[in-house]
MITOR-550033 format. One record per residue: residue number from 0; residue in three letters; x, y, z of N, C-alpha, C in turn. Coordinates in nm, 3 decimals. Example, Ala and Ser with C-alpha at 12.3 -4.5 7.8 and 13.67 -1.06 7.14 Angstrom:
// MITOR-550033
+-----+------+---------+---------+---------+---------+---------+---------+---------+---------+---------+
| pos | code |     npx |     npy |     npz |    capx |    capy |    capz |     cpx |     cpy |     cpz |
+-----+------+---------+---------+---------+---------+---------+---------+---------+---------+---------+
|   0 |  Ala |   1.319 |  -0.569 |   0.780 |   1.230 |  -0.450 |   0.780 |   1.320 |  -0.330 |   0.780 |
|   1 |  Ser |   1.285 |  -0.225 |   0.708 |   1.367 |  -0.106 |   0.714 |   1.290 |   0.003 |   0.787 |
+-----+------+---------+---------+---------+---------+---------+---------+---------+---------+---------+
// end
This chain:
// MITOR-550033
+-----+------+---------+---------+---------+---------+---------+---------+---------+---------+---------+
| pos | code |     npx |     npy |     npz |    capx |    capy |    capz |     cpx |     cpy |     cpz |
+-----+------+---------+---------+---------+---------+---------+---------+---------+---------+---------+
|   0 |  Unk |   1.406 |  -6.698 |  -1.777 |   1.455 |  -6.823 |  -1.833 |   1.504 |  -6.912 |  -1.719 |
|   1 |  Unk |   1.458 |  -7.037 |  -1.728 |   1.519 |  -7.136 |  -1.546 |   1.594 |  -7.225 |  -1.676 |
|   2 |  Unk |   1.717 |  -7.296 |  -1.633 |   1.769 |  -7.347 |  -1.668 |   1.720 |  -7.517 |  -1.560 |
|   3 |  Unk |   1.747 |  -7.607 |  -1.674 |   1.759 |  -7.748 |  -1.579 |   1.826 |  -7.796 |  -1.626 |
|   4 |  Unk |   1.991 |  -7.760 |  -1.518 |   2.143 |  -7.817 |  -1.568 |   2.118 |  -7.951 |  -1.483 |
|   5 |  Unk |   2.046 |  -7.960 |  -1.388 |   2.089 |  -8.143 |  -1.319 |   1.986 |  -8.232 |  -1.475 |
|   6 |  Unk |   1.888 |  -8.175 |  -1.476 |   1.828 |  -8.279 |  -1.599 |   1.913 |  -8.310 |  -1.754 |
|   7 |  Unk |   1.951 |  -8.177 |  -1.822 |   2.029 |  -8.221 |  -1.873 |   2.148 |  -8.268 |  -1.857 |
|   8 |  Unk |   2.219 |  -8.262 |  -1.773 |   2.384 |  -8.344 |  -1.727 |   2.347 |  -8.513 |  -1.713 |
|   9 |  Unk |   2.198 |  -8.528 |  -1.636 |   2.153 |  -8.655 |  -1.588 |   2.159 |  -8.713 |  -1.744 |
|  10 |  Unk |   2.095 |  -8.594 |  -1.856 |   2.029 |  -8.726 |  -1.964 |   2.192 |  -8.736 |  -1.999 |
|  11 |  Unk |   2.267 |  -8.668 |  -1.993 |   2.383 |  -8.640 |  -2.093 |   2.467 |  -8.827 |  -2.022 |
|  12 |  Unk |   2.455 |  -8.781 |  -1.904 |   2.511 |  -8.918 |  -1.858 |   2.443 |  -8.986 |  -1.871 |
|  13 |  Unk |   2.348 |  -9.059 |  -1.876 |   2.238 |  -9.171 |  -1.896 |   2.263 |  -9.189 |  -2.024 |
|  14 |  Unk |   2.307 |  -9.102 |  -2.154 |   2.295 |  -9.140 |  -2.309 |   2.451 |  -9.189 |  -2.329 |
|  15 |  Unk |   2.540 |  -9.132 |  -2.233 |   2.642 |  -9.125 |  -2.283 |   2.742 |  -9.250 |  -2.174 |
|  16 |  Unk |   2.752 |  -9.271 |  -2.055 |   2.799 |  -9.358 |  -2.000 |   2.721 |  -9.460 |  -1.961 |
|  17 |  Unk |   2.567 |  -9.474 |  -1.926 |   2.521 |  -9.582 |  -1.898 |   2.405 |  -9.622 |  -1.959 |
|  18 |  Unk |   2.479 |  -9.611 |  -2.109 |   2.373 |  -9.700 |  -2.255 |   2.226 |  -9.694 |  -2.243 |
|  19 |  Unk |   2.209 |  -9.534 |  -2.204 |   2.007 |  -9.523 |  -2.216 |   1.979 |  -9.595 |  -2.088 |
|  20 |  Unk |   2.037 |  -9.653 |  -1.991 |   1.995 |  -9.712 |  -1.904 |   2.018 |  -9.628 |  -1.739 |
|  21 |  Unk |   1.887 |  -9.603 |  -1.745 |   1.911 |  -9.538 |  -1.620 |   1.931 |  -9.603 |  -1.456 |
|  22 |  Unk |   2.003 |  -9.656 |  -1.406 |   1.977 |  -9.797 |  -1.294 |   1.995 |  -9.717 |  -1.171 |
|  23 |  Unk |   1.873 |  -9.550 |  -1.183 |   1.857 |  -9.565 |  -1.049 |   2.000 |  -9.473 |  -0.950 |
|  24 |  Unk |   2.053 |  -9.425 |  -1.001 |   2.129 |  -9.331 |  -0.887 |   2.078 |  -9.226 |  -0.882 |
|  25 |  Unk |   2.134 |  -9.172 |  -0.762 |   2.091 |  -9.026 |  -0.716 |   2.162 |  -8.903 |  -0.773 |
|  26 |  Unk |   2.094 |  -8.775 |  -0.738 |   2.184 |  -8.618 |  -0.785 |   2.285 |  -8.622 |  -0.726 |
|  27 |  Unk |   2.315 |  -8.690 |  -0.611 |   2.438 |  -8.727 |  -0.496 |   2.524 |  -8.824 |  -0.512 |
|  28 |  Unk |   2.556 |  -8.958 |  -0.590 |   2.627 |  -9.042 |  -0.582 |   2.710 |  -8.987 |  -0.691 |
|  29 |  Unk |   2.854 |  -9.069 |  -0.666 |   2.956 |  -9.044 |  -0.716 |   3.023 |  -9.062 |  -0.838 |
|  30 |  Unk |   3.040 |  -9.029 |  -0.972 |   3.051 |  -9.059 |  -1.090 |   3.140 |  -9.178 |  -1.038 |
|  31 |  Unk |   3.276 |  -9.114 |  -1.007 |   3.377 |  -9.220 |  -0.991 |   3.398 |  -9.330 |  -0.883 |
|  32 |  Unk |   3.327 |  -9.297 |  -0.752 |   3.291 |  -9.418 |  -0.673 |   3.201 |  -9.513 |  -0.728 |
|  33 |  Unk |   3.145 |  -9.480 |  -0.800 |   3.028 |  -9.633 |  -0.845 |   3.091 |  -9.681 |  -1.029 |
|  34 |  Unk |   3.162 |  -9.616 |  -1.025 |   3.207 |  -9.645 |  -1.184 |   3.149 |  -9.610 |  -1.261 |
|  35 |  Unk |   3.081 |  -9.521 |  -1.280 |   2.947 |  -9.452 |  -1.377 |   3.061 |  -9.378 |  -1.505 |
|  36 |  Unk |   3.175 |  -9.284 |  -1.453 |   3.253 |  -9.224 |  -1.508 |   3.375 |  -9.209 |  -1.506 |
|  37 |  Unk |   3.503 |  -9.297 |  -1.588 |   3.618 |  -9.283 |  -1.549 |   3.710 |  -9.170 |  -1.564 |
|  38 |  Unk |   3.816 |  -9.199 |  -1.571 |   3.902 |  -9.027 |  -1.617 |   3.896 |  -8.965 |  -1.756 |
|  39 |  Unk |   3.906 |  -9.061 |  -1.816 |   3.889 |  -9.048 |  -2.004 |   3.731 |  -8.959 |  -1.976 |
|  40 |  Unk |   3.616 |  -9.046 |  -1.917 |   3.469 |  -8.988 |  -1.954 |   3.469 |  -8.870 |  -1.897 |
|  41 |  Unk |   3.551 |  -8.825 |  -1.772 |   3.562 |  -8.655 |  -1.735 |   3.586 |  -8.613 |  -1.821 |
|  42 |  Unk |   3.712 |  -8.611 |  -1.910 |   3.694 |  -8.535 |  -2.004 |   3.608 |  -8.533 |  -2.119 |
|  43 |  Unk |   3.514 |  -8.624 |  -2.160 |   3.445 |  -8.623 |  -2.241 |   3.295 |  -8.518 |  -2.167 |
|  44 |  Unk |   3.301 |  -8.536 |  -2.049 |   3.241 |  -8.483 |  -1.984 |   3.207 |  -8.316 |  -1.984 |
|  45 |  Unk |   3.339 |  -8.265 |  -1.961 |   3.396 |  -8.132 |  -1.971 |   3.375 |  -8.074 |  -2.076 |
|  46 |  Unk |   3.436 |  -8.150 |  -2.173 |   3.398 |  -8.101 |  -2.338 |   3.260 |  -8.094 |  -2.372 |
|  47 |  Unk |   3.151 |  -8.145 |  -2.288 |   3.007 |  -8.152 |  -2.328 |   2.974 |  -8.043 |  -2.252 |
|  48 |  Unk |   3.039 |  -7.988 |  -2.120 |   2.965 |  -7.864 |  -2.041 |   3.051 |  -7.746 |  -2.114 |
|  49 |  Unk |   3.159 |  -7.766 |  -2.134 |   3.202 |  -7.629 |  -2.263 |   3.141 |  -7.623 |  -2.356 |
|  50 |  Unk |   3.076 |  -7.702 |  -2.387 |   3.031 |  -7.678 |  -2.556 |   2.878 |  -7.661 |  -2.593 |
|  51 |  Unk |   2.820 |  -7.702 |  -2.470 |   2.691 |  -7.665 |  -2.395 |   2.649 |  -7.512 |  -2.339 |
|  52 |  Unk |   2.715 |  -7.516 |  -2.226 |   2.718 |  -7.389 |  -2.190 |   2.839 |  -7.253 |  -2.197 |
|  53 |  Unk |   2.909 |  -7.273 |  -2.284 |   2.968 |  -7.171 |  -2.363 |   3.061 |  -7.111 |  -2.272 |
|  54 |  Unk |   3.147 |  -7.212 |  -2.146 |   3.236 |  -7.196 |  -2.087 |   3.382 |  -7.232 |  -2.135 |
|  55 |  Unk |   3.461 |  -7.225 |  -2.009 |   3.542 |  -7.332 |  -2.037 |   3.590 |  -7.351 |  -1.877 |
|  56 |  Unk |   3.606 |  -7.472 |  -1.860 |   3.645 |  -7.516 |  -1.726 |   3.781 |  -7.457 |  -1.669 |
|  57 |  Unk |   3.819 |  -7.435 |  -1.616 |   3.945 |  -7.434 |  -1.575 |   4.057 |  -7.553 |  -1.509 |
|  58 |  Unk |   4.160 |  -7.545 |  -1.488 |   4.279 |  -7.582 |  -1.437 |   4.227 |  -7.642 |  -1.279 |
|  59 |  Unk |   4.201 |  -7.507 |  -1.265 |   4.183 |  -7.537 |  -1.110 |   4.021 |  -7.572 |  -1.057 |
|  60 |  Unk |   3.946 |  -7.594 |  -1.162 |   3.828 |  -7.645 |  -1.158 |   3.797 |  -7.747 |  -1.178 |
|  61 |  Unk |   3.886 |  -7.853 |  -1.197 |   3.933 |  -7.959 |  -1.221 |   3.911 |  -8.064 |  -1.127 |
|  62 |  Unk |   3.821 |  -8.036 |  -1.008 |   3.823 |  -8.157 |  -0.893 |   3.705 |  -8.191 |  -0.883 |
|  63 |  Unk |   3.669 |  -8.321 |  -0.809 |   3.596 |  -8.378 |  -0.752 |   3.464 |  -8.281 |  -0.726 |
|  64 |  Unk |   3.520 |  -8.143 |  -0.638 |   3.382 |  -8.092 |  -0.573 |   3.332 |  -8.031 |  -0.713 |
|  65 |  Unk |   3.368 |  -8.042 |  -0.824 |   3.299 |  -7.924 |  -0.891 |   3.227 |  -8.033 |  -0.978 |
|  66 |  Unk |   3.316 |  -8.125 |  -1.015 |   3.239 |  -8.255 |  -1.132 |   3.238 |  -8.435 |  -1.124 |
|  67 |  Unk |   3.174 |  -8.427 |  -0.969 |   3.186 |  -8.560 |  -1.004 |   3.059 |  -8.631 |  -0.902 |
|  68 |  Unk |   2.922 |  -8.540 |  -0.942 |   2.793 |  -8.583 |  -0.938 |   2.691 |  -8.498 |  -1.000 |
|  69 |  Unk |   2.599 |  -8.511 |  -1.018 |   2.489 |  -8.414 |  -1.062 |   2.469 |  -8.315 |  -1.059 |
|  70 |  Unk |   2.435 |  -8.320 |  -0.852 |   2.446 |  -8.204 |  -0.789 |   2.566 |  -8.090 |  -0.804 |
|  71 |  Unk |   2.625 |  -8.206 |  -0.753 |   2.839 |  -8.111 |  -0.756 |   2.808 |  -8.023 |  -0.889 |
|  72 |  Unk |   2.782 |  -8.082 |  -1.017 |   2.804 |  -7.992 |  -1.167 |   2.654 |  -7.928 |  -1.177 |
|  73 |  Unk |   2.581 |  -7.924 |  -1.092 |   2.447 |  -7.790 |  -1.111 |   2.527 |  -7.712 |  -1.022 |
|  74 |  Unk |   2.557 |  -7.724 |  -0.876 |   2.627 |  -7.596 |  -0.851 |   2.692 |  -7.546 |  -0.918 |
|  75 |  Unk |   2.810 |  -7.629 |  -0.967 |   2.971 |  -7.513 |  -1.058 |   2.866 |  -7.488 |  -1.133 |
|  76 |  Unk |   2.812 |  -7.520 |  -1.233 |   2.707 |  -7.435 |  -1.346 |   2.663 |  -7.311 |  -1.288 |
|  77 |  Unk |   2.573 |  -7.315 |  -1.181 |   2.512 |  -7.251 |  -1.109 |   2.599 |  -7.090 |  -1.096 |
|  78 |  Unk |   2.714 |  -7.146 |  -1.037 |   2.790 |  -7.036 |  -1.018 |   2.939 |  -6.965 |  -1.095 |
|  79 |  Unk |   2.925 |  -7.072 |  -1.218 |   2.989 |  -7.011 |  -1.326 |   2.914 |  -6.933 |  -1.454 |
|  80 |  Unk |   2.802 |  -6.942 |  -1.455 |   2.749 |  -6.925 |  -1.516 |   2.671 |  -6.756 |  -1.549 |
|  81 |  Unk |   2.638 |  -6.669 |  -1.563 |   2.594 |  -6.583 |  -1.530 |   2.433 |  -6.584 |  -1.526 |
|  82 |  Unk |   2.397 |  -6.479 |  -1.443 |   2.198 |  -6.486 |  -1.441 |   2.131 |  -6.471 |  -1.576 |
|  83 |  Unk |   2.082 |  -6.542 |  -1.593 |   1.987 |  -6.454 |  -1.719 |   1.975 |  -6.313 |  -1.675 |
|  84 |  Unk |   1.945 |  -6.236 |  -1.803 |   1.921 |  -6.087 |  -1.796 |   1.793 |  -6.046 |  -1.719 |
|  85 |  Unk |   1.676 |  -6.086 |  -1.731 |   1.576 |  -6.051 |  -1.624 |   1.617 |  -6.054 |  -1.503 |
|  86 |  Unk |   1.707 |  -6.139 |  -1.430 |   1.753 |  -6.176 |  -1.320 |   1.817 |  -6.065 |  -1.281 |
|  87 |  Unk |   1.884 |  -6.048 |  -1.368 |   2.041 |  -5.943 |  -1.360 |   1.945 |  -5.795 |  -1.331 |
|  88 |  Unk |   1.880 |  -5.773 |  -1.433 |   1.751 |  -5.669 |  -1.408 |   1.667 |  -5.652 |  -1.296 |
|  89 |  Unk |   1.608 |  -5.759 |  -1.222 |   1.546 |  -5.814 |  -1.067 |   1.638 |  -5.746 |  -0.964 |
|  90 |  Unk |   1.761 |  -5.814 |  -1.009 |   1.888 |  -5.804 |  -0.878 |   1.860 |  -5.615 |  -0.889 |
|  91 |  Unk |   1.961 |  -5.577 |  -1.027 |   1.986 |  -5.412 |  -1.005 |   1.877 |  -5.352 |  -0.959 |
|  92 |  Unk |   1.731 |  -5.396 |  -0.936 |   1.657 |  -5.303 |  -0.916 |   1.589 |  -5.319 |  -0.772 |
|  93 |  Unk |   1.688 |  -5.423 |  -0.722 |   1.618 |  -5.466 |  -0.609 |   1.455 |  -5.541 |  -0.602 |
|  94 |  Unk |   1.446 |  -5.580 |  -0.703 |   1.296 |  -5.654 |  -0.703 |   1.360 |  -5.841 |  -0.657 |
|  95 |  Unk |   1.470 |  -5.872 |  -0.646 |   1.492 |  -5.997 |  -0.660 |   1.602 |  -5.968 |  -0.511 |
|  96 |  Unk |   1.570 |  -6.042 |  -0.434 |   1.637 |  -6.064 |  -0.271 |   1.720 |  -6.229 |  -0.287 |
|  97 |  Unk |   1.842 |  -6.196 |  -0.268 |   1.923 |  -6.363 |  -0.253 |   1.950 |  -6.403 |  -0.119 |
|  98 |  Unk |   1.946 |  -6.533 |  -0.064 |   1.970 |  -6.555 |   0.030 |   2.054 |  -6.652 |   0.057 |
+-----+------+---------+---------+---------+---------+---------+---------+---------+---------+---------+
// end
């Protein structure tokens, strides 16, 4: 199973802060340097990756590096998240090498 957390976060923001209109930023620019997402829309934000992916953010997960670009929230996904089970299966058996 591959997950595509930057595509869905992208549409989630494109439907939800900039009215279906996509104008063109990158997996890299800054929710809150370009005004794409203020403090209120983090949390609207948060509540869409809890309720999505069946987390819950934390306290101390709460900054900049974890949610406040594309990229930034495919990593924390990335690494909050657990492997799919084939993966998990790959890893224990040594058929799957990380680097």
């Amino acid at each position: 199973m591959q997950c595509d957390y930057a595509g869905e976060v992208c549409s989630f923001v494109v439907a939800n802060y900039l009215l279906g209109r996509d104008d063109g930023f990158s997996n890299d620019d800054s929710f809150l340097e370009l005004g794409i997402i203020d403090s209120t829309g983090i949390l609207e934000l948060i509540s869409h990756l809890e309720n999505t992916y069946a987390i819950e953010v934390t306290d101390d997960e709460l900054n900049p590096d974890n949610l406040d670009s594309i990229n930034k929230i495919t990593a924390y996904l990335a690494r909050k998240l657990p492997l799919p089970l084939n993966a998990q299966a790959a890893l224990e058996g040594g058929a799957l090498s990380l680097r």
